[in-house]
Structures are given as structure tokens and as C-alpha cells.
C-alpha positions as CSV (number, residue, x, y, z in Angstrom):
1,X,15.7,2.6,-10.6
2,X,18.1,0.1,-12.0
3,X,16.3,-2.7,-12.2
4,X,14.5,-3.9,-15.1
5,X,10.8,-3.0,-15.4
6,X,10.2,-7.2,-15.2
7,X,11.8,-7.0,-11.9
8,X,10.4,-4.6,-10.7
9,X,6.9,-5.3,-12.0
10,X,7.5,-8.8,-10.2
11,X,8.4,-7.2,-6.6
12,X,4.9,-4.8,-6.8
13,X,2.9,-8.6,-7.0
14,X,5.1,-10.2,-4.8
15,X,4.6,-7.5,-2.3
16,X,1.5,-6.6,-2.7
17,X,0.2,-10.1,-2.4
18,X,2.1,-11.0,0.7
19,X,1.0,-7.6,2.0
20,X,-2.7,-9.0,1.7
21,X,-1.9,-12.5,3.0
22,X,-0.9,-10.5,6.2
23,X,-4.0,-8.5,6.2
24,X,-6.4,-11.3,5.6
25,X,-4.3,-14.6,7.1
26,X,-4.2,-12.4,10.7
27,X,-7.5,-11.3,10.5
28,X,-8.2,-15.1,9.9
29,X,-6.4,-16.2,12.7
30,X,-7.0,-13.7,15.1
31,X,-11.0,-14.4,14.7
32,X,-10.6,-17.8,15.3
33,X,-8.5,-17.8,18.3
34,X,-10.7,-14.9,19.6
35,X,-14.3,-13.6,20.1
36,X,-13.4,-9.8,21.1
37,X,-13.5,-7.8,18.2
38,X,-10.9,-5.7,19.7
39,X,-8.4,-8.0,20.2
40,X,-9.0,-9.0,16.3
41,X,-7.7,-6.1,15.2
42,X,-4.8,-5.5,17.5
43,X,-4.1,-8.6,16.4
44,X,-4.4,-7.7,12.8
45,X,-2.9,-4.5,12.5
46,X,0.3,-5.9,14.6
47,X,0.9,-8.5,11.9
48,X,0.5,-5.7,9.3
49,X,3.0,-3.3,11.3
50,X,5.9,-6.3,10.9
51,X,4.7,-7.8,7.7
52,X,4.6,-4.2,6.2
53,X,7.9,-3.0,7.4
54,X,9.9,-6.3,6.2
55,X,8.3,-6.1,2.7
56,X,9.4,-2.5,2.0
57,X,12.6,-3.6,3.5
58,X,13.1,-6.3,1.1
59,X,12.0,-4.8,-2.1
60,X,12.2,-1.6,-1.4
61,X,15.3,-1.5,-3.4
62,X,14.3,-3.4,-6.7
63,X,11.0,-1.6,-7.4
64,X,10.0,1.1,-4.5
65,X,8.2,-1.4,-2.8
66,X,4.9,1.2,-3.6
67,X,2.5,-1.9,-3.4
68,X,-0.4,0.5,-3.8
69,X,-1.8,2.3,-7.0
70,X,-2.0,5.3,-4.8
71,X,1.7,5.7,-4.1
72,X,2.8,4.5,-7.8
73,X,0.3,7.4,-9.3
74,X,1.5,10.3,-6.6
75,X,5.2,9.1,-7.6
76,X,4.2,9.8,-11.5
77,X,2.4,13.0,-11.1
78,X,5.5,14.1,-8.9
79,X,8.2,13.2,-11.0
80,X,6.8,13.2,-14.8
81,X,9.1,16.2,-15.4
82,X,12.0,14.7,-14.7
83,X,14.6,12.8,-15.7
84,X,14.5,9.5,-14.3
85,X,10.8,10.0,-12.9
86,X,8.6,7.5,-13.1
87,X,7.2,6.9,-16.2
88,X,3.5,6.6,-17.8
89,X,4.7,2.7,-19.0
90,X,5.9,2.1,-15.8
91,X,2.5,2.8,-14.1
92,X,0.7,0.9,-16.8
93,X,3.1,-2.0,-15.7
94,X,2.9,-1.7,-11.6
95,X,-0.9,-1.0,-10.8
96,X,-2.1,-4.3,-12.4
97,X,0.6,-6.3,-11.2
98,X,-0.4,-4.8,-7.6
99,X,-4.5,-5.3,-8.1
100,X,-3.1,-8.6,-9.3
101,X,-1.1,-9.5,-6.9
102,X,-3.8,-8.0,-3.9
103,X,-5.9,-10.9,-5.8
104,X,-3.6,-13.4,-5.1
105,X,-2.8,-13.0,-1.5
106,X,-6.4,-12.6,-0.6
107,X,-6.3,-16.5,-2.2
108,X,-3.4,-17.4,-0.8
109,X,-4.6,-16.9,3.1
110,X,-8.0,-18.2,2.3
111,X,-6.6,-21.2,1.3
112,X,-3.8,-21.7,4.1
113,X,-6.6,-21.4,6.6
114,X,-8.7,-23.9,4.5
115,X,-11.4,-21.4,3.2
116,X,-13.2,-21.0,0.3
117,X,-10.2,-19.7,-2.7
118,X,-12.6,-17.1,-3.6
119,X,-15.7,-15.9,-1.9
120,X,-16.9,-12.5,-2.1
121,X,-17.0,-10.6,0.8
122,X,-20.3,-9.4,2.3
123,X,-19.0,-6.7,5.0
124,X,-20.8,-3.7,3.7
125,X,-18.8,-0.5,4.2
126,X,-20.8,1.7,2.7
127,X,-20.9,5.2,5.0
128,X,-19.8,8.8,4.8
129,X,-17.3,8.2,7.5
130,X,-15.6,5.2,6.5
131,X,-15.0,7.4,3.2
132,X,-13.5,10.3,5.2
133,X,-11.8,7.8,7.0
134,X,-9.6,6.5,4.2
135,X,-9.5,10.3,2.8
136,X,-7.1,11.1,6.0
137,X,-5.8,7.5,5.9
138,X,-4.3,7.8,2.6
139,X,-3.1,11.4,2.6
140,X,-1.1,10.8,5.5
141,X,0.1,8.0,3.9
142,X,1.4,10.1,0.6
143,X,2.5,13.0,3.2
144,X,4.9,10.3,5.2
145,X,6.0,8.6,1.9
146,X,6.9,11.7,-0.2
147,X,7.6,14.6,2.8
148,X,10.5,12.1,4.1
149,X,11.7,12.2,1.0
150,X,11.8,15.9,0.5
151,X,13.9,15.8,3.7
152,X,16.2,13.2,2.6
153,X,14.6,11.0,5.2
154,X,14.0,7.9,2.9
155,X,15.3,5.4,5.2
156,X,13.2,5.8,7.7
157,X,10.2,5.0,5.2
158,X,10.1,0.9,6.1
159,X,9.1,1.7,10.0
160,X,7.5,5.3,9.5
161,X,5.0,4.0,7.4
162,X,4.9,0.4,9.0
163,X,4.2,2.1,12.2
164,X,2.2,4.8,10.7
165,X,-0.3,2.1,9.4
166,X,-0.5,0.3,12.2
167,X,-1.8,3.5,13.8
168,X,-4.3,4.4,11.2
169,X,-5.7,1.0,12.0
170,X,-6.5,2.5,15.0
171,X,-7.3,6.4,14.4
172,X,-9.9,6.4,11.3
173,X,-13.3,5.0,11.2
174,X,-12.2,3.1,8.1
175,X,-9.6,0.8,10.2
176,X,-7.1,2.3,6.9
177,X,-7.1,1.0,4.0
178,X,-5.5,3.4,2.0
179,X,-4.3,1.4,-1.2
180,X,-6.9,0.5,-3.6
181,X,-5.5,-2.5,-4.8
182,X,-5.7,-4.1,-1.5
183,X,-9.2,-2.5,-1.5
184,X,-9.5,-4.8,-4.8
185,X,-8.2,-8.0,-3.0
186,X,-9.9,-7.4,0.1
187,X,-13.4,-8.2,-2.2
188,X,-12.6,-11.7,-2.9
189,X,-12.4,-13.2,0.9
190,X,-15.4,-13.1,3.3
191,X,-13.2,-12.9,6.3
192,X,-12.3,-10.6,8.9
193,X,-11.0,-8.4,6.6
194,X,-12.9,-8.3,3.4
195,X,-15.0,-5.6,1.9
196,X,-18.1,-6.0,0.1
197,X,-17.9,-5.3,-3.7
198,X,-20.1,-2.3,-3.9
199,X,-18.4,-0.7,-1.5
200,X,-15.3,-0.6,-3.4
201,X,-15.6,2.3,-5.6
202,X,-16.5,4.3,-3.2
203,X,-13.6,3.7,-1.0
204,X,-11.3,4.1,-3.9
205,X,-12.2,7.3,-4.9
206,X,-11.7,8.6,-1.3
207,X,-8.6,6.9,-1.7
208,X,-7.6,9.1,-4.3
209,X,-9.0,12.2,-3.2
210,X,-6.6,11.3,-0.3
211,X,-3.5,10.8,-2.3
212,X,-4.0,14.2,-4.0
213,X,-5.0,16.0,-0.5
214,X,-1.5,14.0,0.6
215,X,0.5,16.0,-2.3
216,X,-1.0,19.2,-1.5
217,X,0.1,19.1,2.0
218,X,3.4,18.4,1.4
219,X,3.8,21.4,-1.5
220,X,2.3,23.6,1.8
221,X,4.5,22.4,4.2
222,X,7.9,21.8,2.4
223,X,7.2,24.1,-0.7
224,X,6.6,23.7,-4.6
225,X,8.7,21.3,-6.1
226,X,12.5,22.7,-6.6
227,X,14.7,20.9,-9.6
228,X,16.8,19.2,-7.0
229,X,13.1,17.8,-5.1
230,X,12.0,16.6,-8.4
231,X,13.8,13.3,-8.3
232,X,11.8,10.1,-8.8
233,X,10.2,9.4,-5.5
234,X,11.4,5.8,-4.1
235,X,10.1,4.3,-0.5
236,X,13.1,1.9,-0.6
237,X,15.9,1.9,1.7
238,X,19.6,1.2,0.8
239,X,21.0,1.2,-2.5
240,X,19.6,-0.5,-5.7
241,X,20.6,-4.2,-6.6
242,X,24.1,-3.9,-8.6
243,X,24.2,-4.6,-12.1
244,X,26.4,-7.8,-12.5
245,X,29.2,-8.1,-14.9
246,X,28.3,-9.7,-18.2
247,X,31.6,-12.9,-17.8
């Protein structure tokens, strides 16, 4: 990428953040405007679908637009060999500036909907099949995001995973959350949307065990990595910001 690692560290909170203001300000909204749980989270995962799409969109092109720890450690792992893959700092830089930024949004709907800033959430999801849940939520995820990309696909990634998302809302017992950083931020509002702290680490390590069940299935579907597959993984669309002329 050819943006500096400030920009691009800036567009993972950005994103992030107004990623979970979507999650949390629709789930807000949708509960107060109705009492039918199903309609909260057509609602809610609607919002996400557009919200979503328009983000990666946006600032796909500056820093990947991963907005999830998951995505930015399956984009390491896949391209630490390679030239222009990547890197360990890079990580280091993106995942707190995405828990970060999960933080913020999560404070930023609570207070547009004049809530508490920062209440914990008590919505215990503590079961085996919410876990499984975000097992298959997230390696479907890492299977969209990386087996378009062995195809050359990558501009399809805004509204395949957009739409994909907005499905797994839907499909898994979990309602998908499949990013642990917005696992993180989801903690901090007692809303529609929020997650009780002790159920966090749980839900993160299926997270994980996702992501890594996500990378198998696309080396068993499209093959070990080849030297010309090896390139750093991006979810953006379009071509990087230009570098403008020093005057």
C-alpha cells in the first residue's frame, strides 16, 4: 500500500468506529421504534449491509479497509513472505487502532441516542452455539475476503462481504460477529447490540479459530499459495491514493 502507515492506521479507527456506530446506533433505533425482536435486527443488519459496503468503499484504498483484527492477522500470516506483505509493525499499528476505534463508535451512538457514554453491557452470550456460530461466521468471512482475491476478484469485496454479513446476521446462532474488535466495542454499550464482558474471550477465540479454518479452506479450494498468489492481500477496491508532487 502506498500510503503511509499514519494514514492508514487513521482509516482502520475511522472505520472501524463508524462500522460500530452502525451496529449499535441501528440496533438503538430500531429498538426504540419497535417491540418485535425480528424486526430489530432486520433493521440492524440492513444498516450494517450499507454502512459496511460504503466504508470499505471509501477506505478500502488507503489502508484495506480490514477494520477487524481477524482480517489484518490472516493478511500477515498470508503474506509474511513476501515482498510488500503486510508487515509484523503494521499489525502492531492496525489492531489497536481498530479495538480503539470499535471503542469509540460504541461511544459515539450511545451518545447520539442520549445514552449513558459507557455502560457495560449485560447481554450474556455465553453458549456452545453462539461460539460455533462465530466459528462459521468468521471463516466465511476470511474465505470471501482472501478466495476473491486469489481469483482476482477484489472488486467485488465492498458488496460480497457487505452482503455476506448481512446474511450471516441471519444464518448463525451468533447473529455474526466475526471481528473481535467490534466484539471489544460491543462491551461498552448496554444496548441492542452489546455483549457482556465475560463473554468476550470466548467469542474471540472462536473468532480466531474461524479465521484460521477460513485460510484452510481457501488453500483446499484454490491451492497452496503460488509466488504470484502471495501478494499482500487488500479488501480495497480501485487504485491507491496517488502520491502528490512535492511543488
Amino acid at each position: 500500500m502506498s500510503a503511509p502507515l499514519g494514514r492508514r492506521v487513521a482509516a482502520e479507527a475511522i472505520g472501524t468506529g463508524l462500522l460500530v456506530a452502525v451496529v449499535v446506533g441501528s440496533g438503538i433505533q430500531a429498538t426504540e421504534l419497535s417491540h418485535d425482536v425480528g424486526v430489530q435486527l432486520l433493521a440492524t443488519s440492513l444498516a450494517t449491509v450499507f454502512g459496511l459496503g460504503v466504508l470499505i468503499a471509501l477506505l478500502g484504498p488507503v489502508s484495506g479497509a480490514h477494520f477487524n483484527p481477524a482480517v489484518t492477522l490472516a493478511a500477515w500470516f498470508t503474506g509474511r513472505r513476501t515482498q510488500g506483505g503486510l508487515a509484523l509493525r503494521d499489525v502492531a499499528a492496525y489492531v489497536p487502532a481498530q479495538i480503539a476505534g470499535a471503542v469509540g463508535g460504541a461511544m459515539l451512538a450511545d451518545a447520539m441516542f442520549a445514552k449513558p457514554l459507557v455502560k457495560l453491557s449485560t447481554h450474556d452470550r455465553s453458549a456452545g452455539h453462539l461460539w460455533l456460530g462465530e466459528v462459521v461466521a468468521t471463516a466465511g468471512l476470511i474465505l470471501l475476503i482472501f478466495g476473491l482475491n486469489r481469483i482476482d476478484r477484489a472488486p467485488l469485496v465492498p458488496a460480497a462481504v457487505a452482503s455476506y454479513i448481512g446474511a450471516a446476521y441471519w444464518f448463525t446462532s451468533s447473529t455474526s460477529f466475526a471481528n473481535p474488535a467490534v466484539t471489544i466495542g460491543r462491551t461498552f454499550t448496554d444496548t441492542f447490540a452489546g455483549i457482556a464482558p465475560a463473554s468476550v474471550a470466548p467469542f474471540i477465540a472462536a473468532q480466531l479459530a474461524g479465521a484460521a479454518c477460513g485460510l484452510a479452506v481457501v488453500t483446499a479450494v484454490h491451492g497452496p499459495h503460488t509466488a504470484a498468489a502471495r501478494r499482500a492481500v487488500e479488501i480495497p477496491i480501485g487504485e491507491p491514493e496517488p502520491e502528490r508532487a512535492a511543488s
